[in-house]
Structure formats: C-alpha cells, structure tokens
N, C-alpha and C positions, 0 to 999 in steps of 0.2 A: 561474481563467482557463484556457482549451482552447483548441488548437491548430484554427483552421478546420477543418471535415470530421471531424475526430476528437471524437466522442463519450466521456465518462469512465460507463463502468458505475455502475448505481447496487445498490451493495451493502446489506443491511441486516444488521445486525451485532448479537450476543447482546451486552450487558453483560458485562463481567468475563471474558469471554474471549478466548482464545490463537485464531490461524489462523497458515496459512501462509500466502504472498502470492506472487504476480506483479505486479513493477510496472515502468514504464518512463519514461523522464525525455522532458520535452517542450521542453526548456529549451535554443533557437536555441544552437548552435556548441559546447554543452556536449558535452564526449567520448564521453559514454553516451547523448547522444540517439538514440533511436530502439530502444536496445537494449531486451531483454526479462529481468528479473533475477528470483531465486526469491531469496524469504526468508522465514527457515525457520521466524519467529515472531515473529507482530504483535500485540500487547495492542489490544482493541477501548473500554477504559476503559468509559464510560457507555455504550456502545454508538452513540452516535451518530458517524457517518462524518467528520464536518468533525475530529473527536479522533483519527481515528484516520488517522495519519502517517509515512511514510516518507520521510526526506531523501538526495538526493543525496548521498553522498561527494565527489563533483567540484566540481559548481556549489553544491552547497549546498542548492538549493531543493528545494520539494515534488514527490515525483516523483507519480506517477499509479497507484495501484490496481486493477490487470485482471482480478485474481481475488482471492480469499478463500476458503480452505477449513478449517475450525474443526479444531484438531486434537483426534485421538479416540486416545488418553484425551490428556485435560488436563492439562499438567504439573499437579506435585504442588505446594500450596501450601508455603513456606517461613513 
C-alpha cells in the first residue's frame, strides 16, 4: 500500500546480494514518518523486491525502499 501521490521505486535486485539502502516510513502519525534513513546493508535473498525488507523500529511496519546500491566488494561469505 502507497501513500496518495507518492510513488514506491521499482528496484530490481541481484540474488544473494548485500546493497545499501535509503528508506522512509509512510506509516500516518508514526515518528519517523516522512524521514529519510540510510542502512548500511540489506540482503536482496531471491532477489525478488516483495523479500526484500526493511521494518520500522517505531511502528513496526514496512518502511519504503528509495534507493539500493549493491555494495562493492561483497561482504565476505561466513
């Protein structure tokens, strides 16, 4: 679900890799709405976008994905 007027980018995302992110909460009265947050490493799993997830710390919910940038080098596999 999107906020009227606001468009969600549509990213397309490698398999099995790390990016870093910008994302923002859309989520009516929650504290961080509207703000713009960097973090610093998102797993893309299958690569498919609907898997790949950032949750609020406040409200909880799903925040919104603005950018993605695959990080270079790849962490080191453990």
């Amino acid at each position: 679900m999107s906020t009227p007027g606001f468009e969600i980018p549509v990213i397309e995302y490698e398999p099995a890799t790390y990016y870093s992110a910008t994302v923002t909460c859309r989520t009516p009265g929650c504290e961080n709405e509207g703000g713009i947050f960097f973090i610093p490493m998102v797993y893309s799993n299958n690569g498919n976008p609907q898997y790949v997830k950032v949750q609020d710390s406040t409200c909880r919910q799903w925040m919104v994905i603005l950018t993605a940038t695959k990080l270079d080098p790849q962490p080191p596999e453990e």
